[in-house]
TORKOL-4160 file (C-alpha; in steps of 0.2 Angstrom, whole numbers, padded with zeros to 4 digits, m for minus):
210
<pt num="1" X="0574" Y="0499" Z="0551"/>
<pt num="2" X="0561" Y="0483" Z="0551"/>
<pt num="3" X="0552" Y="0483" Z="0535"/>
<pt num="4" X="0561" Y="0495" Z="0524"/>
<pt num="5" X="0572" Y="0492" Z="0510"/>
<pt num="6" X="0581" Y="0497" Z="0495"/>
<pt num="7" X="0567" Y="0504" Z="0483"/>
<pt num="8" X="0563" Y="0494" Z="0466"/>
<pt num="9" X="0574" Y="0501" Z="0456"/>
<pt num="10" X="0593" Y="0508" Z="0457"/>
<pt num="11" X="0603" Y="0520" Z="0446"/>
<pt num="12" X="0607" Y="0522" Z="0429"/>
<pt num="13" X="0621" Y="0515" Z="0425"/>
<pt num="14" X="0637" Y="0527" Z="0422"/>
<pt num="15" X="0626" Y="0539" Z="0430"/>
<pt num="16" X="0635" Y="0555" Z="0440"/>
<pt num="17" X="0623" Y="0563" Z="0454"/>
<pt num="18" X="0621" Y="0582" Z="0452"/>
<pt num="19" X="0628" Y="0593" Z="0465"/>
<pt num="20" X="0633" Y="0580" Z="0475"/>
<pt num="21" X="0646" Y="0592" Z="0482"/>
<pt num="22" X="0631" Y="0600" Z="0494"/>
<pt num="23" X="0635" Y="0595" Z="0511"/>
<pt num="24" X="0615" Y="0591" Z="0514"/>
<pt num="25" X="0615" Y="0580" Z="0497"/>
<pt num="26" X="0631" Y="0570" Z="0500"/>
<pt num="27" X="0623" Y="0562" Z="0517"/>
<pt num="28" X="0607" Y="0558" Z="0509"/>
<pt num="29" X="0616" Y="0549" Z="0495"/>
<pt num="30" X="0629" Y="0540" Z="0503"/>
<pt num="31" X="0628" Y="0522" Z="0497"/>
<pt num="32" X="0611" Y="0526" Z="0489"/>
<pt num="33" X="0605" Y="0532" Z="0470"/>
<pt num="34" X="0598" Y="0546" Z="0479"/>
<pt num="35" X="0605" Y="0562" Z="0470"/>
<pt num="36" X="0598" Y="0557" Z="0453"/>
<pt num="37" X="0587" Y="0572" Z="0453"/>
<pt num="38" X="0598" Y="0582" Z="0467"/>
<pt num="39" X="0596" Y="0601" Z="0467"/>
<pt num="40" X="0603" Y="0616" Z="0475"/>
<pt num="41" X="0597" Y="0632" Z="0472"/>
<pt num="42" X="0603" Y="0648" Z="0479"/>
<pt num="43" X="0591" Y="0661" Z="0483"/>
<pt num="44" X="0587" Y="0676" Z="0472"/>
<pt num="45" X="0587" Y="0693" Z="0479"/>
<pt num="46" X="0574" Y="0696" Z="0488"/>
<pt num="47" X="0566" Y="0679" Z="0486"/>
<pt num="48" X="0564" Y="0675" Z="0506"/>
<pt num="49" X="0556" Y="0693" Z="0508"/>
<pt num="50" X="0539" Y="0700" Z="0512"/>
<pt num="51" X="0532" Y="0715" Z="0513"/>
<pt num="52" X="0521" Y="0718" Z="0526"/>
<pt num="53" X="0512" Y="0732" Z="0518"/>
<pt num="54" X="0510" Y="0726" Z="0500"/>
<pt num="55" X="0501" Y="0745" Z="0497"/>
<pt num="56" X="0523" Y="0750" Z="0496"/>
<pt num="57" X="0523" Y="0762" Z="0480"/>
<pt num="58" X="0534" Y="0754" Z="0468"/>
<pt num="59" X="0543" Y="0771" Z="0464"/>
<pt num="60" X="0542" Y="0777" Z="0483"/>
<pt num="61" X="0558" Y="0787" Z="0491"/>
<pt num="62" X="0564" Y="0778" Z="0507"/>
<pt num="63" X="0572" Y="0792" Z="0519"/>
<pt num="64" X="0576" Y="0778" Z="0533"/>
<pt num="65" X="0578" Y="0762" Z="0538"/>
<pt num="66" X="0576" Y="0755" Z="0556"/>
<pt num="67" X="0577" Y="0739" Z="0565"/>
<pt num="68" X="0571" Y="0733" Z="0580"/>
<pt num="69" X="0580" Y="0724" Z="0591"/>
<pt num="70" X="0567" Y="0714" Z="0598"/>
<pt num="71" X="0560" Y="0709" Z="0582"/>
<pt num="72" X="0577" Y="0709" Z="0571"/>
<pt num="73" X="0569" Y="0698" Z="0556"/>
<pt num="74" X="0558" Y="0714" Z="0553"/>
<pt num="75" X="0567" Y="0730" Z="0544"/>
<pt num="76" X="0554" Y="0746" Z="0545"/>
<pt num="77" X="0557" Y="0758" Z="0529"/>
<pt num="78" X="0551" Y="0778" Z="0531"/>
<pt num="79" X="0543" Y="0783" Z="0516"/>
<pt num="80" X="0535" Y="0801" Z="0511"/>
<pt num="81" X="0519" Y="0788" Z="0511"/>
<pt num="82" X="0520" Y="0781" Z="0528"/>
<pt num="83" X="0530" Y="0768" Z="0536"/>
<pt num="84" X="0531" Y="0750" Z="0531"/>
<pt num="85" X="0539" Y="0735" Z="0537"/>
<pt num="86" X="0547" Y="0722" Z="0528"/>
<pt num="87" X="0550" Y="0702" Z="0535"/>
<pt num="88" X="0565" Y="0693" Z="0532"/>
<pt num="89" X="0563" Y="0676" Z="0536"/>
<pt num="90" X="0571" Y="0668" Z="0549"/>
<pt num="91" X="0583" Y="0653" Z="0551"/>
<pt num="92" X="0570" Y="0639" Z="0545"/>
<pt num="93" X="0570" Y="0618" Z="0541"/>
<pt num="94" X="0555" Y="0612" Z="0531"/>
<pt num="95" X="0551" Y="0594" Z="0528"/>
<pt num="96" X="0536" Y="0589" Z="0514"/>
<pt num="97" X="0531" Y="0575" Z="0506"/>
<pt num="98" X="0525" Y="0570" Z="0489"/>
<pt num="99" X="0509" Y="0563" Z="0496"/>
<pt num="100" X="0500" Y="0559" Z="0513"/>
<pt num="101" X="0495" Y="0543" Z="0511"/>
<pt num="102" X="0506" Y="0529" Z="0503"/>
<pt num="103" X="0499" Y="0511" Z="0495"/>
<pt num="104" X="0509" Y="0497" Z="0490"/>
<pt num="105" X="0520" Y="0502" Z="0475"/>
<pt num="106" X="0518" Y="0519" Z="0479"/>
<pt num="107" X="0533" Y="0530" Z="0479"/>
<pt num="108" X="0538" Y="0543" Z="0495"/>
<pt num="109" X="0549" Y="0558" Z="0493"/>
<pt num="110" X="0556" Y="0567" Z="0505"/>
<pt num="111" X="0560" Y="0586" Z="0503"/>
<pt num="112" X="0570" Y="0597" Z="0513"/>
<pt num="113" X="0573" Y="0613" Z="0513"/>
<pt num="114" X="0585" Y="0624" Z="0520"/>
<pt num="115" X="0583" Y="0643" Z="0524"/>
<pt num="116" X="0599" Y="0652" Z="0535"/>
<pt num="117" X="0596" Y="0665" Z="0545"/>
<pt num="118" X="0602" Y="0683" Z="0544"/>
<pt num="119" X="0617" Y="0679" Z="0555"/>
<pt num="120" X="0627" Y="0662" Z="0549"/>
<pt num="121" X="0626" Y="0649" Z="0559"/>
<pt num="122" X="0634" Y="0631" Z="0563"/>
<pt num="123" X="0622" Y="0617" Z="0567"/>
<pt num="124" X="0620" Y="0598" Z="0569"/>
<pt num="125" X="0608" Y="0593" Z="0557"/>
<pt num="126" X="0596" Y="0577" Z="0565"/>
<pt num="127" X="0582" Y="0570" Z="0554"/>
<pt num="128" X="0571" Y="0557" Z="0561"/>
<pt num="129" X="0556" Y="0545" Z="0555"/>
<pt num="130" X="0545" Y="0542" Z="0571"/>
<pt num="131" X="0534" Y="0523" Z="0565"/>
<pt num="132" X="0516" Y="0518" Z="0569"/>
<pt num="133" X="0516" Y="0516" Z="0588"/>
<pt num="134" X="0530" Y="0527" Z="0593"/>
<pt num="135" X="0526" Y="0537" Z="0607"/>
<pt num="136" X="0544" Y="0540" Z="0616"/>
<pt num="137" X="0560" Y="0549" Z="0611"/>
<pt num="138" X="0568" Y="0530" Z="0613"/>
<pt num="139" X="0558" Y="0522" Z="0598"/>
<pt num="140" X="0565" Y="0536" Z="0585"/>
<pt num="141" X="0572" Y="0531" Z="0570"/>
<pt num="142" X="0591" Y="0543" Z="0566"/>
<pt num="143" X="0589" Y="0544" Z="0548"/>
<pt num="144" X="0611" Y="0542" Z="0543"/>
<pt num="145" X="0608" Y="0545" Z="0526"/>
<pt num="146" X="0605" Y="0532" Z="0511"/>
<pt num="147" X="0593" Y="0517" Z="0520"/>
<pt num="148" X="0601" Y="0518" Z="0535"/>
<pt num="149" X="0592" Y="0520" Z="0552"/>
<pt num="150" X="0599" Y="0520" Z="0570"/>
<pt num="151" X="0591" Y="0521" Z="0587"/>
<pt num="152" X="0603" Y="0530" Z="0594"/>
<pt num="153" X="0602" Y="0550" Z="0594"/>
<pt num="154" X="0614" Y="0552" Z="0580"/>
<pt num="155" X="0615" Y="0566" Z="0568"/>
<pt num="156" X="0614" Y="0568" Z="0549"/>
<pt num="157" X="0625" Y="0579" Z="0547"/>
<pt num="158" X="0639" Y="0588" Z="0559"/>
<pt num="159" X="0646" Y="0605" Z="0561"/>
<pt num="160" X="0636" Y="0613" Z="0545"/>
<pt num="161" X="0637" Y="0631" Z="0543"/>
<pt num="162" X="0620" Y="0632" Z="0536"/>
<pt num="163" X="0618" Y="0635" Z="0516"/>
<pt num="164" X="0602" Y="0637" Z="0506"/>
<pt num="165" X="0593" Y="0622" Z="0500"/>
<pt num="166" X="0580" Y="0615" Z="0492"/>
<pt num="167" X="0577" Y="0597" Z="0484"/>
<pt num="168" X="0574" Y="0578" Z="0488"/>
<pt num="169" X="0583" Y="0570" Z="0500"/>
<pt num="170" X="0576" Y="0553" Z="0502"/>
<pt num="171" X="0566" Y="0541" Z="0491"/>
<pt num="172" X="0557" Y="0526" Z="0495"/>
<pt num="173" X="0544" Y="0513" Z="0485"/>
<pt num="174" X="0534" Y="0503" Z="0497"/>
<pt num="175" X="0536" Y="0486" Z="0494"/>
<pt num="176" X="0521" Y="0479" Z="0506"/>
<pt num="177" X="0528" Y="0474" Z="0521"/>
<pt num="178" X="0529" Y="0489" Z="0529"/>
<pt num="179" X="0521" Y="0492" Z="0548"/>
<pt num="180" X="0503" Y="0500" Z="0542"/>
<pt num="181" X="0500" Y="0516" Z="0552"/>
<pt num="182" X="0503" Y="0534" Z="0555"/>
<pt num="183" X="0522" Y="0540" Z="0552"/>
<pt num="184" X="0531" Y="0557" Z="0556"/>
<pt num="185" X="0545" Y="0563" Z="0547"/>
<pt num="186" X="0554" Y="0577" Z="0559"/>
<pt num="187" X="0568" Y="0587" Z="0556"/>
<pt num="188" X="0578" Y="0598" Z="0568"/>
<pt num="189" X="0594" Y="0610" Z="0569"/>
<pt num="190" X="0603" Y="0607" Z="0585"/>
<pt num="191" X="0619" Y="0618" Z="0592"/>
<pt num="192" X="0634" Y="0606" Z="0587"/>
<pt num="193" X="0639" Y="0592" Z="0600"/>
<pt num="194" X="0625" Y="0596" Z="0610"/>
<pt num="195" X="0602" Y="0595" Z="0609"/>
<pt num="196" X="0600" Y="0613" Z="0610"/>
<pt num="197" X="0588" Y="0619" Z="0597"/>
<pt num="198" X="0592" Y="0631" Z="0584"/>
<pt num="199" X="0577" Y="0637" Z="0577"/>
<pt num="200" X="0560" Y="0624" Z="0578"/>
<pt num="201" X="0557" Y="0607" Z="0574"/>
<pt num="202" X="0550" Y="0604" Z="0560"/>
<pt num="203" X="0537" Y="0588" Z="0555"/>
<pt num="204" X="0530" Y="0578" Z="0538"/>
<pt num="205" X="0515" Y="0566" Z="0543"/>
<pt num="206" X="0509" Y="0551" Z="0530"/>
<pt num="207" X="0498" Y="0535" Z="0533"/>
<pt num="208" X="0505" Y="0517" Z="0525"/>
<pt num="209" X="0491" Y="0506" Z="0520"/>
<pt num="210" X="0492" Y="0489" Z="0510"/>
């Protein structure tokens, strides 16, 4: 990719990445110093649920449970108190970044994270950085992992059985010479070998300027 580079500083020497045995972590770090500050955190109990009806006693009997088949991510509990629904939540890929604009010397991070579904799943994982200008499918940049880009559909990662995570993924200092403009960050989960999407596309949108 025209423009970008290694960032201004590298790793510390005799340094090990931390959990750099996580799938997602190992293609971001690849011929980079990227896992430094590398985390993977499993989800507590509970953690990805919400209850629809916060009023829920606390203490309350549940006398049954239901699901409905349209709307599987939801679980209904019958309670002497009523019935109340709970949300799991779904198969989900979010990008964010440190910041929305970015200045000479100005350092981006990328974060991902990673929420599986209620069934597991195998995906191709594609993560893309569309530049100032871009307006087609044909001008997208295939993040490979490290500093590496490629304008050929190419995924990051292949045949992953999805696992919770949640952490940095790529860094970056701008060193000036960058395109100035409007960038977007977009992630997806595809079916492997193929472009069907699994679950929705995700973006992370900054502005580059001197």
């Amino acid at each position: 990719m025209a423009g970008f580079g290694p960032p201004h500083r590298g790793p510390r020497p005799g340094h090990r990445p931390q959990h750099a045995h996580h799938p997602l972590c190992r293609a971001c770090c690849e011929r980079a110093w990227l896992c430094v500050e590398r985390r993977v955190q499993e989800p507590r109990r509970g953690e990805h649920l919400e209850a629809v009806n916060t009023s829920l006693p606390p203490n309350g009997t549940v006398s049954a449970l239901a699901i409905d088949p349209s709307t599987p991510t939801t679980l209904y509990a019958g309670t002497n108190d009523g019935v109340f629904a709970i949300t799991f939540e779904g198969l989900t890929l979010r990008l964010r970044l440190n910041q929305p604009t970015f200045q000479t010397g100005n350092q981006l991070s990328l974060t991902a994270e990673v929420i599986p579904g209620l069934t597991p799943v195998t995906v191709d994982v594609y993560i893309a950085l569309q530049p100032p200008g871009c307006t087609s499918f044909a001008c997208l940049l295939f993040w490979q992992g490290g500093f590496n880009f490629t304008t050929t559909p190419q995924p990051l990662l292949r045949n992953w059985r999805l696992s919770p995570f949640t952490g940095p993924i790529f860094t970056y200092t701008f060193g000036g010479t960058e395109p100035v403009g409007s960038y977007v960050w977009l992630g997806a989960f595809v079916g492997p070998g193929t472009l069907t999407l699994v679950g929705e596309v995700t973006q992370a949108s900054f502005t580059f300027y001197p």
